[in-house]
N, C-alpha and C positions, 0 to 999 in steps of 0.2 A: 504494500500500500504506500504508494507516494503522495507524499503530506509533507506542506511547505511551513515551515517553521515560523511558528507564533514571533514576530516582530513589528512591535508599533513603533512606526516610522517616527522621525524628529518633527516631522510636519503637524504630526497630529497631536498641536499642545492644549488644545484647549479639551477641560475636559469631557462634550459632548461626542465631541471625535473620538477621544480614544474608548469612549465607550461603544460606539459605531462601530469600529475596527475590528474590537476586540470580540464584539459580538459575531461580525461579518466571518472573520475567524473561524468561529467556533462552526459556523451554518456551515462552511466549505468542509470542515472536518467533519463534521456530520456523515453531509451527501459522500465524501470520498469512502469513510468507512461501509457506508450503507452497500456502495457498487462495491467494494471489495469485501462481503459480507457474501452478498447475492452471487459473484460471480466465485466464491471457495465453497457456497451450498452447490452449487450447478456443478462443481468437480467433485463434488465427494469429500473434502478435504475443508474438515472443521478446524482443527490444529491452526490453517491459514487466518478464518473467522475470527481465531481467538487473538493470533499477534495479529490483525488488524485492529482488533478493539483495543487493543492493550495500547499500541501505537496512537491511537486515535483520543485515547485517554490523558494518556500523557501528556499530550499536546494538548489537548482541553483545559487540563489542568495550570500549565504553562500561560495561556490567555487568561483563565482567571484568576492567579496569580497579579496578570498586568494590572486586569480591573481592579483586584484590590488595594494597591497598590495606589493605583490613580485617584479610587477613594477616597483613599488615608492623605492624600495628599487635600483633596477637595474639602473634604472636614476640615483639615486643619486650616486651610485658605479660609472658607468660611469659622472658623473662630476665632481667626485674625480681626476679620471683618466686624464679627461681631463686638469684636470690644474695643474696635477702631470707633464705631456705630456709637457705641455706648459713653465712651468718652466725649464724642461731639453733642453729644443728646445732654448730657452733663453742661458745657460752653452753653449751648443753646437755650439753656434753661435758663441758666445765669444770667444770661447777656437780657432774655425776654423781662425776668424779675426785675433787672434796672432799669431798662426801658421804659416799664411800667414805672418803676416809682418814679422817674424823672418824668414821664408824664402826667402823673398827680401832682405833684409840687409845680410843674411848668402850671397846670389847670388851675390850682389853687391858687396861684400868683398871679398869674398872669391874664387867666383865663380860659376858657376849650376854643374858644375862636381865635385867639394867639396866635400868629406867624411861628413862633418856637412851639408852641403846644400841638396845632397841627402838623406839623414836621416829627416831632415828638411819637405823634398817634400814627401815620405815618411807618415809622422805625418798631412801632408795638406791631403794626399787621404784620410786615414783611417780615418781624422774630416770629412770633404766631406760625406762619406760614414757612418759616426754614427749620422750624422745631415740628411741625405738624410731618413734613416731608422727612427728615430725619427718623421720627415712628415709623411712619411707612416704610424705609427703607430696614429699619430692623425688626418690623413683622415680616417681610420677606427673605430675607437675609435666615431667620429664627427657622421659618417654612423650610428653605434649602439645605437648611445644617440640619436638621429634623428626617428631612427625605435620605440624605447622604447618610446619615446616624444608622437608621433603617435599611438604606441598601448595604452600609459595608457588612450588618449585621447575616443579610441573605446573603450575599455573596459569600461569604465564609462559612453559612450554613451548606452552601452549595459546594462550596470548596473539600469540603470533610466528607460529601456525599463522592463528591467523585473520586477520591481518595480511597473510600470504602470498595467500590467499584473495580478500583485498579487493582488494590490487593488481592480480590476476588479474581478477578480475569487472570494474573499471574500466576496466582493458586493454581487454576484452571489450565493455564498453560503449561505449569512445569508437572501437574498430573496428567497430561497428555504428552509428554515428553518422555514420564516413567513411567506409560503403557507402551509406548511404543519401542524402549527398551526391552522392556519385560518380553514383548512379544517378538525380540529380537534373541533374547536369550533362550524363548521356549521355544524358537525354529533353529537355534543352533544346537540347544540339547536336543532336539528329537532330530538330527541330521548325525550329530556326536552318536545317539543310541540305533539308530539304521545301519552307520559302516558298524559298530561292534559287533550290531547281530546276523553281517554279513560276514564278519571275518571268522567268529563263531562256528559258523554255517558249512565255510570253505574248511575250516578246521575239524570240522565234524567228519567233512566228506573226505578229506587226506586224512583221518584216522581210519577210517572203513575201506577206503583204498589198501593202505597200508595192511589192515587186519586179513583181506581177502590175499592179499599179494604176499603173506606171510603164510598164509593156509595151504598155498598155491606151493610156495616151497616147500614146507612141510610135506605133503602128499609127494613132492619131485625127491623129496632125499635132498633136497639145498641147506643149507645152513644159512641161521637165522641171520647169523652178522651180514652175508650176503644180500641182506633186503633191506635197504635203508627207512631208517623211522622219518615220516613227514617230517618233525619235527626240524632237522637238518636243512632241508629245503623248503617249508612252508612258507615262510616268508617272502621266498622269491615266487612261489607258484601262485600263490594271492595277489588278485587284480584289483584294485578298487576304481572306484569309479573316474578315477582322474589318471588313472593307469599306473598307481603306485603300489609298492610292493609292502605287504605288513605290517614292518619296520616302519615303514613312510609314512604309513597311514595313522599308526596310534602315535610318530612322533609329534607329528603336526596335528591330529586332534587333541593329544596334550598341550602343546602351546599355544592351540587354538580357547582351551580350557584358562589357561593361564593369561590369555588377553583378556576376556570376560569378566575374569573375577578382578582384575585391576580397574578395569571401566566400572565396575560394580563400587568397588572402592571411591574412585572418583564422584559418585555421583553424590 
């Protein structure tokens, strides 16, 4: 399964983009695992399905990763904000409270129709109204760090899930890997136990050769020494199936015995 590595580009700084990407990411691993899913059931061959998903996962994992990441970044921007927010909302307070008193004194001195008093009233609306927008900007501000709070909490819920996932699919894979050993080891043992009971077989039949071919001299008046025991020659008269002689055949299924159980070790 070819799967192009989770990389949010330098471009993508702001953080709607790299949630985009990272999203867009995940959809293409998706669809890629999906055809390589489909086209290892179509062969027979689940083993394939399983490192697909596994591949598929971890690179899942990798994009949200980024996301969280971008997050934690975005929280934290937003709680800059907010206590940037909060300190000017403090100024703005201030600055409205004096305005106001110097308004009442200009009033009470001077008058409300006053040149200084409505100038005065004046400097109260437009504090009013930069302390009024100031709020608004940190009910918004409060909204966004609220949403982000909330998504890095899913995303991480989502991150543990896929996690859970992967270790499963590995499990999965590395027990279809020691079946398919095993079942490498029970067609060499039952290959190991065919030449034995072949060679047994050839042995059986150069002992009965021999037994008749001794009865033979016997009845002639030959003497036994004159009749050689299989045993002598058996091993050269034994064919196996790759055209080796007795000797060859139990050397090399012992060392063939001896590879097995080191692979066995390994695993």
């Amino acid at each position: 399964m070819a799967v192009a590595s989770i990389k949010l580009t330098a471009s993508a700084s702001s953080y709607t983009a790299v949630m985009k990407q990272a999203n867009a990411q995940m959809r293409q691993l998706q669809q890629e695992y999906s055809l390589a899913a489909q086209k290892a059931k179509l062969m027979g061959q689940s083993h394939q399905e399983v490192g697909a998903r596994v591949q598929m996962l971890t690179e899942k994992i990798k994009a949200q990763e980024e996301k969280i990441s971008a997050n934690s970044k975005r929280v934290a921007e937003l709680t800059a904000e907010d206590k940037k927010l909060w300190q000017q909302h403090s100024e703005l307070q201030n600055k409205l409270n004096q305005t106001k008193t110097a308004y009442d004194k200009s009033a009470e001195a001077t008058g409300k129709n006053s040149k200084e008093t409505k100038a005065l009233q004046k400097e109260v609306k437009a504090a009013e109204k930069a302390l009024s927008e100031n709020e608004r900007k940190i009910q918004s501000n409060a909204d966004k760090l609220t949403k982000a709070k909330n998504q890095g909490t899913l995303f991480s819920k989502e991150l543990e899930n896929m996690k859970l996932k992967l270790k499963a699919a590995n499990k999965e894979l590395d027990s279809d890997k020691l079946k398919k050993y095993d079942d490498k080891m029970k067609a060499s043992a039952n290959s190991y136990t065919a030449v034995m009971k072949q060679a047994d077989a050839q042995m059986r039949q150069l002992q009965q050769e021999y037994s008749l071919a001794a009865q033979k001299a016997k009845l002639m008046g030959q003497s036994n020494q004159e009749v050689r025991r299989p045993g002598a020659n058996a091993h050269r008269k034994y064919q196996g199936p790759r055209g080796e002689n007795l000797r060859q055949q139990q050397a090399r299924s012992r060392a063939h015995g001896r590879r097995q159980e080191i692979g066995a070790a390994e695993l």
